[in-house]
C-alpha positions in Angstrom: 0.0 0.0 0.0 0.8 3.5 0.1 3.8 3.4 2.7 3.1 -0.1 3.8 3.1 -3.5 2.9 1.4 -6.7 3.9 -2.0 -8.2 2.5 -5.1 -10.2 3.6 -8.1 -11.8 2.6 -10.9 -12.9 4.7 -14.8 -13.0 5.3 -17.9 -13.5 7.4 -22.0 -12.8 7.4 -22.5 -10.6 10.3 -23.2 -6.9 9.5 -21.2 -3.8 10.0 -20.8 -2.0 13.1 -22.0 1.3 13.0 -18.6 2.9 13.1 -17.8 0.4 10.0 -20.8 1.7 7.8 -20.5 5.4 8.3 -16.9 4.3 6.4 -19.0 4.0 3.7 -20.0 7.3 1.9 -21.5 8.4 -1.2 -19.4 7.5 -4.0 -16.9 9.5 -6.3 -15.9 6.5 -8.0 -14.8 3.1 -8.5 -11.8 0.3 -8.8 -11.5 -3.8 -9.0 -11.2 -6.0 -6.1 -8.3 -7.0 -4.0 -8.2 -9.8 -1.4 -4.9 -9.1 0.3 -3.9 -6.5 2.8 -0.7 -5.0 3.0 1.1 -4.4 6.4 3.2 -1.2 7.4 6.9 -1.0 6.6 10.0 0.8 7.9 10.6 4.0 6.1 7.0 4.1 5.1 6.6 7.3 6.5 9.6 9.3 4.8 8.1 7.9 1.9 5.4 9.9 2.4 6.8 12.9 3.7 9.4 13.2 0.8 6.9 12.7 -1.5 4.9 15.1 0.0 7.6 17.7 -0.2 8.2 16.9 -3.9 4.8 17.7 -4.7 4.8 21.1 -3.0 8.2 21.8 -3.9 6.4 21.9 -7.4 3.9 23.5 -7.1 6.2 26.3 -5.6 8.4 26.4 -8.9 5.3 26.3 -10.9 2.7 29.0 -9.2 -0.2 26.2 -10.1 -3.5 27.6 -8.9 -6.3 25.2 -7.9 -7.8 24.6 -10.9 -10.9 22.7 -11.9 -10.2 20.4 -14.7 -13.7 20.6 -16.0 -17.1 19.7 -15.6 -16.9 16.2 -14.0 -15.9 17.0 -10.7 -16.9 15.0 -7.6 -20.3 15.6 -5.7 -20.2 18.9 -3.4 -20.5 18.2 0.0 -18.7 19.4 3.0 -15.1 19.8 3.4 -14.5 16.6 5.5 -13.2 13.9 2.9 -16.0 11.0 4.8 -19.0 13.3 4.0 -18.5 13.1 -0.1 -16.7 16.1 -0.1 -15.4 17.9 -3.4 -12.2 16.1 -4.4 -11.4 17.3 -7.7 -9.0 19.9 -8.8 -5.1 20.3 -8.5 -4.0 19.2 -5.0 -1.0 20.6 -3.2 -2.0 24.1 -4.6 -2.4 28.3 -3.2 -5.6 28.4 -1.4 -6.6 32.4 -0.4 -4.4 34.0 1.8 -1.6 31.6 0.7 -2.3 28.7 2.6 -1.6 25.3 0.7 -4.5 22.9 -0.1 -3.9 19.8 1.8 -2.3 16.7 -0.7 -4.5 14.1 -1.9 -4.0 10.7 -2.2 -7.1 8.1 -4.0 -6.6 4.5 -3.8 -8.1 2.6 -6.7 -9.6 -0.9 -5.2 -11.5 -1.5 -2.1 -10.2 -4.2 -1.1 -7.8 -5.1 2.1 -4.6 -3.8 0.2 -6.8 -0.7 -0.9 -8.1 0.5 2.4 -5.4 -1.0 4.8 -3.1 1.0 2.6 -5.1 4.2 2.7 -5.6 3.4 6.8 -1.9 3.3 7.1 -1.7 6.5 5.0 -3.5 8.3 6.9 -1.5 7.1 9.9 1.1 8.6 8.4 0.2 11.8 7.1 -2.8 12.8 9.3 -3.1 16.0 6.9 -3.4 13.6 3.9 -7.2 13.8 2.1 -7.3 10.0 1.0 -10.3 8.3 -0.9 -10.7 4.9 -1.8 -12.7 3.9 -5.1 -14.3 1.3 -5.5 -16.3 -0.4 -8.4 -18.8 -2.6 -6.0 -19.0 -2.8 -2.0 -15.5 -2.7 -0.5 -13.3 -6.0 1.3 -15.8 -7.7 -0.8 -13.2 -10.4 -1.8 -12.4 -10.4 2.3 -16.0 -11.7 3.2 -16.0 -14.5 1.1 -12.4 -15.6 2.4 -11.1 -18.3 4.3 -13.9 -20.3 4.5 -15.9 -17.6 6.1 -13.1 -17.1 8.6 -10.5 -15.1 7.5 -7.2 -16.7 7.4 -5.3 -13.6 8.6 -1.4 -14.5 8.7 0.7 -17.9 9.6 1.9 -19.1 13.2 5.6 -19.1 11.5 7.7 -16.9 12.9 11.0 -18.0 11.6 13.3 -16.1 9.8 12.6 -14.5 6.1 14.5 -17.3 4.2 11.8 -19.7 5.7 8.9 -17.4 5.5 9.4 -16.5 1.7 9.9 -20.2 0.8 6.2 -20.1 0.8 5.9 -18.3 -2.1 5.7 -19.7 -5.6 6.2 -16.5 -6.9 8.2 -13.4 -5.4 10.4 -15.7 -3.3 13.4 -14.3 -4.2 12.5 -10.9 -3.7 10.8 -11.4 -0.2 14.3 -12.9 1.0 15.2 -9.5 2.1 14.3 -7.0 4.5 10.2 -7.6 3.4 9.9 -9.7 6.3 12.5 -8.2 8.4 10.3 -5.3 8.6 6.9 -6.5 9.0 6.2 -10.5 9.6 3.1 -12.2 10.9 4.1 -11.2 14.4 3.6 -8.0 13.5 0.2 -8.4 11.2 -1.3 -10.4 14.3 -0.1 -7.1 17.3 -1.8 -5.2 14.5 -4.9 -6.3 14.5 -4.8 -7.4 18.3 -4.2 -3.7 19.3 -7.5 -2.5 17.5 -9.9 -5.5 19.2 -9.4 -8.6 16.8 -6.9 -11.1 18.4 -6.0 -13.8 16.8 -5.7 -17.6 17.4 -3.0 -20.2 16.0 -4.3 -23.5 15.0 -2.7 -26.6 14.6 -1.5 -26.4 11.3 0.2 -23.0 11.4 -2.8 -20.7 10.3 -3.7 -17.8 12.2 -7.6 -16.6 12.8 -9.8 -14.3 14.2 -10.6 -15.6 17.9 -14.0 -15.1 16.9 -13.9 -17.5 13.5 -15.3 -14.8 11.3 -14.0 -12.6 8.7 -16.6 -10.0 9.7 -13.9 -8.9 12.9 -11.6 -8.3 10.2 -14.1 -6.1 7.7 -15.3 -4.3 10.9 -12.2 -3.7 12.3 -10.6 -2.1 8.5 -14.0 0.3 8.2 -14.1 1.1 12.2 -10.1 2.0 11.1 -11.0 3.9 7.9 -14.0 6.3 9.6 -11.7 6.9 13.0 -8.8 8.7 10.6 -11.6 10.4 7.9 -10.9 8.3 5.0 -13.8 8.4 2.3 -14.7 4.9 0.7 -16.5 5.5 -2.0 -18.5 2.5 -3.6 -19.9 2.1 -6.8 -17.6 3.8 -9.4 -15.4 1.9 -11.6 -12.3 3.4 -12.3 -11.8 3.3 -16.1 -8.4 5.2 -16.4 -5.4 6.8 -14.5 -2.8 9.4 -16.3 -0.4 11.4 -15.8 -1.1 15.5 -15.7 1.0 18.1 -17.5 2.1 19.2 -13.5 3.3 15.5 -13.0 0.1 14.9 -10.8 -2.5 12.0 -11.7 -6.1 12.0 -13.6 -8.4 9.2 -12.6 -11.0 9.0 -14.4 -14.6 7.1 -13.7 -18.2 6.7 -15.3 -20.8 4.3 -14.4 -24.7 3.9 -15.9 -27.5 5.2 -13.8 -30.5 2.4 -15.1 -33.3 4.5 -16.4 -36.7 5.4 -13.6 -38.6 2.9 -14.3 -41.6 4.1 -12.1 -41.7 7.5 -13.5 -43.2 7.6 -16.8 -42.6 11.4 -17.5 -38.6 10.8 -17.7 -36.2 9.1 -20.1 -36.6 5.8 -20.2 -33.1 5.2 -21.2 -30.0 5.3 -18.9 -27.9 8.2 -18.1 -24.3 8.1 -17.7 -22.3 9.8 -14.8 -18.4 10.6 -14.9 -16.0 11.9 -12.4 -12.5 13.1 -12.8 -10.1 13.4 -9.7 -6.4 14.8 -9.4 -4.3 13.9 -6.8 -0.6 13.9 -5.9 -0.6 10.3 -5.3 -2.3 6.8 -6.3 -2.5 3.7 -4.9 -3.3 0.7 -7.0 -4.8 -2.1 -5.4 -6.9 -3.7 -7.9 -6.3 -7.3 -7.1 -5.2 -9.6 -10.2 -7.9 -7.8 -12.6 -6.7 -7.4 -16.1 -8.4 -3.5 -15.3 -5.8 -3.0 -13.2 -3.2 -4.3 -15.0 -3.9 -2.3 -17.9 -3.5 0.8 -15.8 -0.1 0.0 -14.4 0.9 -0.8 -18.0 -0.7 2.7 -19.3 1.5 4.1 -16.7 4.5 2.9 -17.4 4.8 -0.3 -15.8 6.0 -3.9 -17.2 3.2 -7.0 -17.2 4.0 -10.8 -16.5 1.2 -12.6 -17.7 -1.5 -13.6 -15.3 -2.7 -16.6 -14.2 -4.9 -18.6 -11.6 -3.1 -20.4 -8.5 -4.6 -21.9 -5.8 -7.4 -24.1 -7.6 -8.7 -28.0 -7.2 -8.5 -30.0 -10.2 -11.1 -31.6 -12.6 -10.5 -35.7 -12.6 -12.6 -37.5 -15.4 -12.8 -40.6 -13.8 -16.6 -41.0 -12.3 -15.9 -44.2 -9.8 -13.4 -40.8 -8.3 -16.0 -38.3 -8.2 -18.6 -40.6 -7.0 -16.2 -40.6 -3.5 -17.1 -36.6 -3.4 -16.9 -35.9 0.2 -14.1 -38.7 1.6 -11.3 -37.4 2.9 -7.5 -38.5 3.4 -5.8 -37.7 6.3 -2.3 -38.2 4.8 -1.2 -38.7 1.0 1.7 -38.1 -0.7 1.3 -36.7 -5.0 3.2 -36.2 -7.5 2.1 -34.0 -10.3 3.9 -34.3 -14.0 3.0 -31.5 -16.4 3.7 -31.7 -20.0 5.7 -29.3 -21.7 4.0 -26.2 -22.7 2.0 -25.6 -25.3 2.8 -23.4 -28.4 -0.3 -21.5 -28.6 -0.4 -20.3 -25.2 -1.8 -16.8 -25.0 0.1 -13.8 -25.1 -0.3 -10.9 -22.6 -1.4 -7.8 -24.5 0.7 -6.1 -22.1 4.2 -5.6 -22.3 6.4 -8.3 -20.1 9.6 -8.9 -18.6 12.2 -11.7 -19.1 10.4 -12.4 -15.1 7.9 -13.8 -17.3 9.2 -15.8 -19.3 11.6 -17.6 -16.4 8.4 -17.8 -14.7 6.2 -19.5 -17.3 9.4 -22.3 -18.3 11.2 -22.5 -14.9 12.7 -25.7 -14.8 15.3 -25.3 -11.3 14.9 -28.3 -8.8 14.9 -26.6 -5.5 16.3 -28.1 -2.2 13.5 -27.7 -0.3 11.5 -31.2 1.1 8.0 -31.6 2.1 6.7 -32.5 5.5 3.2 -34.6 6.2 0.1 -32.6 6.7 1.6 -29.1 6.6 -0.1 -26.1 5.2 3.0 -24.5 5.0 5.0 -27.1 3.0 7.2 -25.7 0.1 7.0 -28.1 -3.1 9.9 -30.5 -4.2 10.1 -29.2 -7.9 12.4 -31.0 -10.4 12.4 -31.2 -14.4 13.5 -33.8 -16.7 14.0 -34.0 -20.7 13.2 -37.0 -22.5 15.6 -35.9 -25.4 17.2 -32.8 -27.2 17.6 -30.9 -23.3 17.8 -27.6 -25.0 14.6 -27.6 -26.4 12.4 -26.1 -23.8 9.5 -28.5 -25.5 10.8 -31.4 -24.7 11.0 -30.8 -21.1 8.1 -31.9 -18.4 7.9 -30.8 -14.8 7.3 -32.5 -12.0 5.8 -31.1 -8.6 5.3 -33.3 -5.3 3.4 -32.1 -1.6 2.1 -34.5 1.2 -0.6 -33.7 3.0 -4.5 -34.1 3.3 -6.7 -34.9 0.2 -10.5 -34.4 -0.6 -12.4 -36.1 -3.1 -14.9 -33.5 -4.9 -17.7 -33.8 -7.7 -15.3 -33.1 -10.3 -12.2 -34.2 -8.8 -10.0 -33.7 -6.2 -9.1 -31.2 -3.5 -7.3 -30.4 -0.3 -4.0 -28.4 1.0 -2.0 -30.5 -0.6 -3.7 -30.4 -4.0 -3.8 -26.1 -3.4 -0.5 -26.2 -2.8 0.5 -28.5 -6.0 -1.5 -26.0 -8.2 0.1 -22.7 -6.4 4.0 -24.3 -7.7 2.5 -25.1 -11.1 0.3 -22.5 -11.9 2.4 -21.3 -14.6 3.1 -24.9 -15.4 -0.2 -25.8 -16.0 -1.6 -22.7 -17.7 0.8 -22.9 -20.4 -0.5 -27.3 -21.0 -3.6 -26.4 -21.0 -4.3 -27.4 -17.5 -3.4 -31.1 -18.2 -1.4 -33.3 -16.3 -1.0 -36.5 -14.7 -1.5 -36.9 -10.7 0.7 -39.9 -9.1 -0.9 -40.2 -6.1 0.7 -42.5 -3.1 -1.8 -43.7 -0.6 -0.3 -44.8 2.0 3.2 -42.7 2.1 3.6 -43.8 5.9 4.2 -47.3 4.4 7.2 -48.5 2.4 6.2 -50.7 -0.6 7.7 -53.9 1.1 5.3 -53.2 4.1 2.2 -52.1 2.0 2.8 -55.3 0.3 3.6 -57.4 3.4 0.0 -56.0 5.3 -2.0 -57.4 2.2 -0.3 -60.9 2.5 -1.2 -60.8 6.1 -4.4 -60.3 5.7 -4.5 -62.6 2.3 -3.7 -65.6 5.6 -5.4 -64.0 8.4 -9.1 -63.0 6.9 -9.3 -66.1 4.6 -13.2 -66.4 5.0 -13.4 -62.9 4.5 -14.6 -60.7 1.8 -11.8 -58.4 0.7 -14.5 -55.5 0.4 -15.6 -55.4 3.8 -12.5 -55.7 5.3 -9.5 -53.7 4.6 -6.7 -54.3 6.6 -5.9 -51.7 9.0 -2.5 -50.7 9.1 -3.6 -48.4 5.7 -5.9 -46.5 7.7 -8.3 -45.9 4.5 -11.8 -45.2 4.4 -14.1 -47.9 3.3 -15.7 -46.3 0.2 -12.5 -45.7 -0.7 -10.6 -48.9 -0.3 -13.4 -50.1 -2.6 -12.5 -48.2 -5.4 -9.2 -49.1 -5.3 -10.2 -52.7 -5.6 -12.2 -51.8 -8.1 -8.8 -50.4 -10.4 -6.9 -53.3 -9.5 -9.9 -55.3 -11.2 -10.5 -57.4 -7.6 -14.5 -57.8 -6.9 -15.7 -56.8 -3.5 -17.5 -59.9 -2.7 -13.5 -62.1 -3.4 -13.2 -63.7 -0.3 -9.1 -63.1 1.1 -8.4 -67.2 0.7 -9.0 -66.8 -3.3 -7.2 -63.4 -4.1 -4.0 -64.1 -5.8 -0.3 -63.2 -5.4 -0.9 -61.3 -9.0 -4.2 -59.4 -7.3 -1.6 -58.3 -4.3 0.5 -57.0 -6.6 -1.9 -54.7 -8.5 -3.5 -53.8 -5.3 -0.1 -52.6 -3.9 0.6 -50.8 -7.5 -2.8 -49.3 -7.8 -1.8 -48.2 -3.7 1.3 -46.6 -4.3 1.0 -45.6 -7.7 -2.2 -44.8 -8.9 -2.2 -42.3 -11.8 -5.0 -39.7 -12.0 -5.8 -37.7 -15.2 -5.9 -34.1 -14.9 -8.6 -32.3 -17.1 -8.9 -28.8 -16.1 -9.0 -26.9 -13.1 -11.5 -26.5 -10.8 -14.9 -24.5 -10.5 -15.1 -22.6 -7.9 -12.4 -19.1 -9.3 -13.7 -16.6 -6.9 -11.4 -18.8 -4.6 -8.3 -18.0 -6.8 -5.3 -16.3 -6.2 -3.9 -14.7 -9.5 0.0 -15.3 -10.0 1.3 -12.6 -12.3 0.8 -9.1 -12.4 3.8 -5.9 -11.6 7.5 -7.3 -11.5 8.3 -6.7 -7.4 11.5 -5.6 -9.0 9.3 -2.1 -10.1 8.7 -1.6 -6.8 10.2 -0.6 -3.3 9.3 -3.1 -1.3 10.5 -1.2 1.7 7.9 1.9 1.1 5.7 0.1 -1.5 6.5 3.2 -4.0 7.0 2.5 -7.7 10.8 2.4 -8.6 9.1 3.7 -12.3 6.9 6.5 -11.5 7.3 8.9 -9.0 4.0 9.4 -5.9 2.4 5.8 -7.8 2.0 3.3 -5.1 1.0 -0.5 -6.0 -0.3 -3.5 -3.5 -1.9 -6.3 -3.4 -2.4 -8.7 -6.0 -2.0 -6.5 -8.7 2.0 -7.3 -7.9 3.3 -11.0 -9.2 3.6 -12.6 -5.9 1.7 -14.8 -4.3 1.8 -17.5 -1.5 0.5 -21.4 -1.0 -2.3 -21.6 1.6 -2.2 -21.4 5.4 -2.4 -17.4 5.6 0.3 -16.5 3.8 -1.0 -14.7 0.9 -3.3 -12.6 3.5 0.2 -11.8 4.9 2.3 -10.3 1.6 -0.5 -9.9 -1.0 
């Protein structure tokens, strides 16, 4: 964010406080969603303040006067920025009697990054005017994440090396001073100061003691109204330039639907527009291709976007027909193909981040540990022939950890965290691939194989479908369908399976390969990999390293994190 740095996501169904609502003001205009939020960072503040002295600095050398740029101004009001307040003109300029019209800052996106940033701008610079636009209702993407909860941060407190391990994409980058200067410790005193402490669970990921996201939205608004920053809902941004004075236009329109229930008026729809100048901007539009478009218009270099964090699509309906079993522990390997030719190109200008990112074929040294949300991936990549033909390569990605079996396929950490390392992977075949999935990783193949013989001698009379033998720990339903693969009927008593049957079972166990088709269904879960290079950006202050008084968080930036809290904590 403006002067900070950090992200979140979360969500819940109770209403607003009333401090949270009166956040809320009429609009002025709009931006895309964000579903991270972006923590404070050590010379955030002289950010600001040099900044700050830039812009009056030239407005000295200049002698600009407040001017209106025109008829599309924002809706009069009173002066305080909350209460819709006029908001257009040249900021930083002469008002009468020489006294200098306080500096401006809009934040286009409404999500965490966006008003977290403009919270901690505020913080900042009390004298700031800051307004957030958004296209819809704000930390809209935060109410619908984490399961309703609000996965806030991660329990792991090591050091940075560890921390930005987690991170398929911006790893290298968040090896220095990013977490140095702001971890989870500090995200979790955060929120805990202003009334929402947090809880650690089991597995690492940090919540709100009260398991819903709604602390989280209430506590941001309640934040926003205390320090008079003006969320204005309902206007889509549609572009952001650069003024002759160096200063930023954003420009927004939206359709007013025609009165319906007043037959004396148009019957069409009427269009509104708004212009607003400011001395800085904040872009915090999540992963939208909107938002993209601006950074690009700006000045700013693309890599391509793509989903991460999604479930895969398994065309196999004896699978699907298991939707709702779970795994506690299973280990997968996922192959992907090599890419494919005709994979899309990003109307936006790119980097060579980009292309690395898309074809990265380094084996990394990092190993994955049972049931852990916070388990880096084991990547390696192998060429059947002609090694320095990028074609010819596949890669290979492996996580441990629990499975779920869905209507169209297959879920779980393990399988969010598979899909997070091969987004790019994946998006260039097509989104096919082959799952190896291994059953029973606590047992080596001798003693997988040596637990079916025993129970080949021991349950003789008994049918091999009602009685699974225990040391795999596997749900019946489940231990059916594997039979079914290794072509042994349910009602084969143990006496009358065969040495050949044992074998298959143990293959079908260990080994069983699962066709990838697609991702999954459900994208307003996804987290977008791609977007600004973090080398454009100061990830000390958050500041463009391009363009002067621009700002950029969130998910609009190409980083992103596995599950467990850590995307909430960088994005």
């Amino acid at each position: 964010m403006v002067c900070a740095s950090v992200r979140a996501g979360s969500e819940s169904s109770q209403k607003p406080s009333s401090g949270a609502r009166d956040a809320i003001k009429e609009p002025s205009f709009e931006s895309t969603q964000q579903q991270s939020i972006q923590q404070p960072r050590s010379g955030a503040r002289e950010a600001i303040e040099e900044s700050a002295t830039r812009s009056h600095r030239g407005n000295a050398r200049r002698g600009e006067s407040n001017a209106q740029p025109g008829k599309n101004s924002a809706p009069q009001g009173g002066s305080n920025a909350r209460q819709g307040g006029s908001f257009a003109g040249e900021a930083g300029g002469d008002m009468a009697g020489g006294e200098k019209r306080p500096l401006r800052l809009v934040v286009i996106g409404g999500g965490a990054a966006g008003v977290f940033g403009a919270i901690r701008a505020k913080e900042m610079a009390p004298s700031l005017e800051v307004r957030v636009v958004e296209k819809s209702q704000p930390l809209g993407k935060v109410r619908i994440s984490g399961g309703g909860r609000c996965n806030v941060t991660t329990g792991l407190t090591r050091d940075a090396i560890h921390l930005s391990s987690h991170y398929p994409r911006g790893h290298r980058e968040l090896k220095g001073s990013f977490f140095r200067t702001h971890g989870p410790a500090d995200t979790a005193a955060w929120f805990t100061q202003r009334g929402v402490p947090l809880k650690t669970e089991p597995d690492g990921r940090m919540f709100p003691v009260s398991d819903s996201s709604q602390s989280v939205i209430d506590c941001l608004l309640s934040q926003a109204d205390k320090l008079s920053v003006t969320i204005s809902p309902g206007w889509p941004v549609a572009s952001v330039s650069r003024t002759p004075s160096g200063r930023f236009l954003v420009s927004s329109s939206k359709k007013t639907p025609p009165n319906i229930n007043n037959t004396t008026s148009s019957s069409s729809s009427s269009s509104s527009t708004l212009s607003l100048v400011a001395d800085f901007v904040l872009i915090a539009t999540g992963g939208s291709i909107k938002g993209h478009a601006m950074a690009s218009a700006l000045g700013h270099s693309i890599v391509p976007a793509c989903p991460s964090l999604f479930t895969f699509n398994i065309s196999d309906a004896a699978l699907t027909a298991l939707a709702g079993v779970s795994l506690e522990d299973v280990s997968l390997k996922l192959v992907v193909p090599s890419p494919s030719a005709s994979s899309s190109p990003s109307p936006y200008p790119t980097t060579t981040a980009a292309t690395t990112t898309t074809t990265t074929t380094t084996t990394t040294t990092t190993t994955t540990t049972s049931n852990s949300a916070a388990a880096p991936a084991t990547v390696t990549a192998t060429s059947k022939s002609k090694p320095k033909q990028q074609k010819d390569k596949e890669a290979s990605f492996m996580q441990r950890g629990p499975l779920l079996f869905t209507h169209w396929g297959v879920s779980g950490p393990a399988v969010l965290r598979l899909s997070a390392w091969a987004a790019r992977n994946l998006h260039a075949s097509g989104y096919n691939a082959t799952l190896v999935a291994d059953f029973t990783p606590h047992l080596s193949a001798a003693a997988l194989l040596s637990a079916l013989s025993t129970a080949k001698s021991s349950l003789q009379k008994k049918q091999v479908g009602t009685t699974a033998p225990v040391e795999l720990n596997l749900p019946r339903r489940f231990w059916c369908y594997l039979l079914d693969r290794a072509a042994i009927p349910p009602e084969t008593l143990w006496a009358h399976v065969s040495k050949a049957n044992l074998l298959a079972l143990a293959d079908v166990i260990h080994k069983a390969e699962l066709a990838v088709a697609g991702k999954g269904r459900f994208k307003d879960e996804f987290v977008t990999a791609g977007g600004v290079p973090l080398t454009e950006v100061n990830l000390g202050t958050m500041e463009s390293r391009l363009i002067p008084n621009l700002f950029l968080a969130g998910e609009i930036l190409d980083v992103d994190g596995i599950t467990g809290g850590f995307n909430f904590q960088v994005n």
